[in-house]
ChimeraX commands (.cxc) that place a marker at each C-alpha (Angstrom):
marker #1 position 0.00,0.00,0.00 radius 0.5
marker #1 position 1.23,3.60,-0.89 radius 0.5
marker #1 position 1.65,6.31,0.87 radius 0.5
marker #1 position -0.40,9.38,-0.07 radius 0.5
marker #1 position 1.14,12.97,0.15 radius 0.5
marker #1 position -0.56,14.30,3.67 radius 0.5
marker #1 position 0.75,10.97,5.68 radius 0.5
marker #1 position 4.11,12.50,4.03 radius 0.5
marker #1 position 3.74,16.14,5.24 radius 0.5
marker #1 position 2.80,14.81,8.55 radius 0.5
marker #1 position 5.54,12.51,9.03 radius 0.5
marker #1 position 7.92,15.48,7.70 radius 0.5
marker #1 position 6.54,17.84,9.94 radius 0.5
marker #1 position 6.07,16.29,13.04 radius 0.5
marker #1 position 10.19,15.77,12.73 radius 0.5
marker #1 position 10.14,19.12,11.50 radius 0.5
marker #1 position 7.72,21.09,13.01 radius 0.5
marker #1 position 9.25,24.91,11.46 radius 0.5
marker #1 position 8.76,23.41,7.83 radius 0.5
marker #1 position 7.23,24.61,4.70 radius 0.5
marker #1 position 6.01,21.40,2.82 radius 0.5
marker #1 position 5.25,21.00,-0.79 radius 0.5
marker #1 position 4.40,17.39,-1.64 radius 0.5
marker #1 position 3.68,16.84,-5.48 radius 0.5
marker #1 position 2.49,13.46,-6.87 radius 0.5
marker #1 position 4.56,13.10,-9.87 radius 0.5
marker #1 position 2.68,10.66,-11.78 radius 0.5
marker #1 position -0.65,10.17,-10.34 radius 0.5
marker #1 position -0.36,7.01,-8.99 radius 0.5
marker #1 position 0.32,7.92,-5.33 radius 0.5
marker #1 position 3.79,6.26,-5.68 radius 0.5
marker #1 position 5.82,8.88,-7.02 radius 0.5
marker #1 position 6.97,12.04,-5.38 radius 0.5
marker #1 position 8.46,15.10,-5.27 radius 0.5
marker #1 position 8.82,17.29,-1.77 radius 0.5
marker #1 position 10.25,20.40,-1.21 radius 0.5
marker #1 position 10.62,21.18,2.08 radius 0.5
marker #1 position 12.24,25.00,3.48 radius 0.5
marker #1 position 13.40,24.22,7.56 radius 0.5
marker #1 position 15.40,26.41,9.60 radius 0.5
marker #1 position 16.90,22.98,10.86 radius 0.5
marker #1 position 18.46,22.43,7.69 radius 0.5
marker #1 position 21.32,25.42,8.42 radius 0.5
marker #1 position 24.67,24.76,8.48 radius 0.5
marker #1 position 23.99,21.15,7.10 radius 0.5
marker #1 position 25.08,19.62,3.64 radius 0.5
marker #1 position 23.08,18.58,1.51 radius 0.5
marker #1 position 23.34,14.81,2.37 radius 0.5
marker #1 position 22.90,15.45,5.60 radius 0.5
marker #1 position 19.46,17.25,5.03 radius 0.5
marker #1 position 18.02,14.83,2.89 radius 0.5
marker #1 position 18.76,11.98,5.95 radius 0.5
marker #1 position 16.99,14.13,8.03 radius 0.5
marker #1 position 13.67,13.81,5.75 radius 0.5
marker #1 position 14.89,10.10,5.53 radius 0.5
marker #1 position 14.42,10.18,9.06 radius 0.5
marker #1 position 11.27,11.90,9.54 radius 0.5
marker #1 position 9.40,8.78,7.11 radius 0.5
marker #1 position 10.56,6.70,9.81 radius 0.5
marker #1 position 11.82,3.63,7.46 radius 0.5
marker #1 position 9.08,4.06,4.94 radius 0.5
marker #1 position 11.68,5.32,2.46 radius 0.5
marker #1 position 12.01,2.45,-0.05 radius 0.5
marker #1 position 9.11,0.54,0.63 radius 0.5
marker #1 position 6.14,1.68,1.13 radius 0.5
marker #1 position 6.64,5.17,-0.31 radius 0.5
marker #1 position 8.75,4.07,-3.64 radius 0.5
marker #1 position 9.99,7.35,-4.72 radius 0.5
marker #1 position 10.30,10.71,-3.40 radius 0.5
marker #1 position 13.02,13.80,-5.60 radius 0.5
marker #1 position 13.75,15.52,-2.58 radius 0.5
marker #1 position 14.15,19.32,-2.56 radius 0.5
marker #1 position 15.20,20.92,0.59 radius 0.5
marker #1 position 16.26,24.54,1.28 radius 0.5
marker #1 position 17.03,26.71,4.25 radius 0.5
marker #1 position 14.91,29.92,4.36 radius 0.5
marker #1 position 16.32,33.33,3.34 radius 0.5
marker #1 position 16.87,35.69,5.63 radius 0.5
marker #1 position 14.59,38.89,5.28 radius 0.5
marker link #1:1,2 radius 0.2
marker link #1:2,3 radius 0.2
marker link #1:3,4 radius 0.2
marker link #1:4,5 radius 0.2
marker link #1:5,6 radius 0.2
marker link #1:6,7 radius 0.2
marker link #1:7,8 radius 0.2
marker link #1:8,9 radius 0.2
marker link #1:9,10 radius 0.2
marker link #1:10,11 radius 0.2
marker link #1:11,12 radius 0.2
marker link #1:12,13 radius 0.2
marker link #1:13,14 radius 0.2
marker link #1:14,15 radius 0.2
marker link #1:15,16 radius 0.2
marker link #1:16,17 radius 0.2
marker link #1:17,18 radius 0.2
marker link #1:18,19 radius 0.2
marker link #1:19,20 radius 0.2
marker link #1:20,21 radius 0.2
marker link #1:21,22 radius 0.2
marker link #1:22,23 radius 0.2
marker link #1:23,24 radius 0.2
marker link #1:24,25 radius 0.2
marker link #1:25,26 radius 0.2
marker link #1:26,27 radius 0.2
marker link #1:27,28 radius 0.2
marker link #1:28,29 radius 0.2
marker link #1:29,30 radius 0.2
marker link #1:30,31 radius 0.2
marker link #1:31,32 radius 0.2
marker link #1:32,33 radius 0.2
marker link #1:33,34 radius 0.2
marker link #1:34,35 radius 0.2
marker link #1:35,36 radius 0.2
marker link #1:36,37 radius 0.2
marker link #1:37,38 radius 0.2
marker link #1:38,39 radius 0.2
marker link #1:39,40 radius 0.2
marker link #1:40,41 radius 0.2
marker link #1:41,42 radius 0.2
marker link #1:42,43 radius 0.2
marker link #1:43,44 radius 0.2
marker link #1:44,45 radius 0.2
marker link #1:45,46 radius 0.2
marker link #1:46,47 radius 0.2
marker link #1:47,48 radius 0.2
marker link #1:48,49 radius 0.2
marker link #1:49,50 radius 0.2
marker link #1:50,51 radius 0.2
marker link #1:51,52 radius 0.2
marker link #1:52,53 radius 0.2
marker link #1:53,54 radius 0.2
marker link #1:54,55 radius 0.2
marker link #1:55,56 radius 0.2
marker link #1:56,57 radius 0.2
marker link #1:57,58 radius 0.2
marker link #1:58,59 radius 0.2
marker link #1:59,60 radius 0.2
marker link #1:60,61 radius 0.2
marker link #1:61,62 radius 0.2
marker link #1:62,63 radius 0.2
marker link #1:63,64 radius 0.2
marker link #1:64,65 radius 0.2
marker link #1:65,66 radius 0.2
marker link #1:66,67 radius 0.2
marker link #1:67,68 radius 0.2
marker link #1:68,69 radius 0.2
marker link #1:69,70 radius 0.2
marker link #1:70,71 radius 0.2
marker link #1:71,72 radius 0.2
marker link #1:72,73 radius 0.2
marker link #1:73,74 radius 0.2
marker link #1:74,75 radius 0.2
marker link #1:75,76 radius 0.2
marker link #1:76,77 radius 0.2
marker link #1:77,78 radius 0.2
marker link #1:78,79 radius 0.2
view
């Protein structure tokens, strides 16, 4: 069973509860994703090391239940 795009956000944000969340469902088929996701947490940290945090937050769904998810993460820009 897939994972549709709110359990997603919710997983993402309870991890990551400053977020801005943008799930897209690339194909239609509730098994392809795309999220972009703007966290002060992300600061300081590389790349990789955001994108495990988001790992993290889907606590192990990553690869299984939710198949594929382009991951797009950003810190936000100072005013």
């Amino acid at each position: 069973m897939a994972m549709d795009a709110h359990e997603i956000e919710t997983l993402i944000r309870s991890a990551l509860p400053d977020a801005q969340v943008e799930i897209t469902d690339l194909a239609g088929d509730g098994d392809h994703y795309a999220a972009t996701i703007v966290s002060e947490a992300f600061r300081g940290k590389s790349r990789v090391q955001q994108h495990q945090m988001v790992y993290a937050a889907l606590q192990g769904n990553m690869g299984g239940v939710l198949h594929a998810l382009a991951l797009h993460t950003k810190v936000p820009e100072k005013a």
